[in-house]
Each structure stands twice: as C-alpha cells, then as structure tokens.
N, C-alpha and C positions, 0 to 999 in steps of 0.2 A: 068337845070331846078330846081326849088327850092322845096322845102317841100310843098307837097298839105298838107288841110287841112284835120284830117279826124276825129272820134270820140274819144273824149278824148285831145285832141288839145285844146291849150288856145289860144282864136285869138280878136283882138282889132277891131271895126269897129266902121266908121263914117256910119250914118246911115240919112233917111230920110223916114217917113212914114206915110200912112194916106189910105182915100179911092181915087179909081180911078177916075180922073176927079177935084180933091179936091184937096183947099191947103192940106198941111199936117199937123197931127194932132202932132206929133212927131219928132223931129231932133238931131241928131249929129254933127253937120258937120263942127264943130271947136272944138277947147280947147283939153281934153284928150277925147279920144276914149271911148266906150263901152267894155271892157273889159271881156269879158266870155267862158267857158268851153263848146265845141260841147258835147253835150250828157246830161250837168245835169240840162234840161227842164227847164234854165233859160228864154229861145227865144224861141217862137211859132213853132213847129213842122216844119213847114212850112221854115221858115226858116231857121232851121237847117240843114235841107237838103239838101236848094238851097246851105250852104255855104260848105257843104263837097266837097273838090275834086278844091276848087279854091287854086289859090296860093298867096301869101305876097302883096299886090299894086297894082291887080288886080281889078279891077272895075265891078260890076253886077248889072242887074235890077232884083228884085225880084216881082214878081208877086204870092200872096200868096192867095189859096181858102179857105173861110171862116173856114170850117170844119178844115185847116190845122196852122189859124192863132188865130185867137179872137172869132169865131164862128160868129151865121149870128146878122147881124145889127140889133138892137131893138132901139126905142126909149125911 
C-alpha cells in the first residue's frame, strides 16, 4: 500500500470542475498538474478533505457543498 495523503503532504492533481449538471467551469486534465500543499488553504476546504486519506493514481469524484467550496452561487 503506498503513502495516503494526509495534512502537510504535497500532492499533484489533474482536476475538472464546475456546477452540477454543467459543462465545467475549470480543468486540468493535461500538461503539468496542479501542484499544492494539503493544509495551506490553497484548494477549497471541501476539497481538502475529500483528498486526505487517498493514495498516488487514485481516481475520485468530489462532490463539494457550497459552504465547504466557493460559497452559495450569486449572480
């Protein structure tokens, strides 16, 4: 088993995001990765969270609540 992720961990992710139902507003998912530090409140709470505890080429869906991502949608 390899090294979970956990706080303080530098982890690279290809990324795709947006609202439910909707193209995406935001992507990764070629070239170099997103590169950041679990813990220093560079990625939406929400986030953070989901990615503790995964490991190296792992794959997840994050479903993130407002309160825990961007806050609630305004126009």
């Amino acid at each position: 088993m390899g090294n979970k992720v956990s706080l303080g961990s530098v982890v690279s992710l290809y990324y795709r995001g947006g609202l439910k139902g909707e193209e995406p507003v935001d992507e990764r998912m070629e070239g170099d990765p997103l590169t950041v530090m679990i813990g220093d409140m560079k990625l939406p709470r929400g986030i953070e969270q989901a990615v503790v505890g995964m490991e190296a080429g792992e794959e997840k869906r994050i479903d993130v609540a407002p309160e825990l991502g961007y806050g609630e949608y305004q126009d």
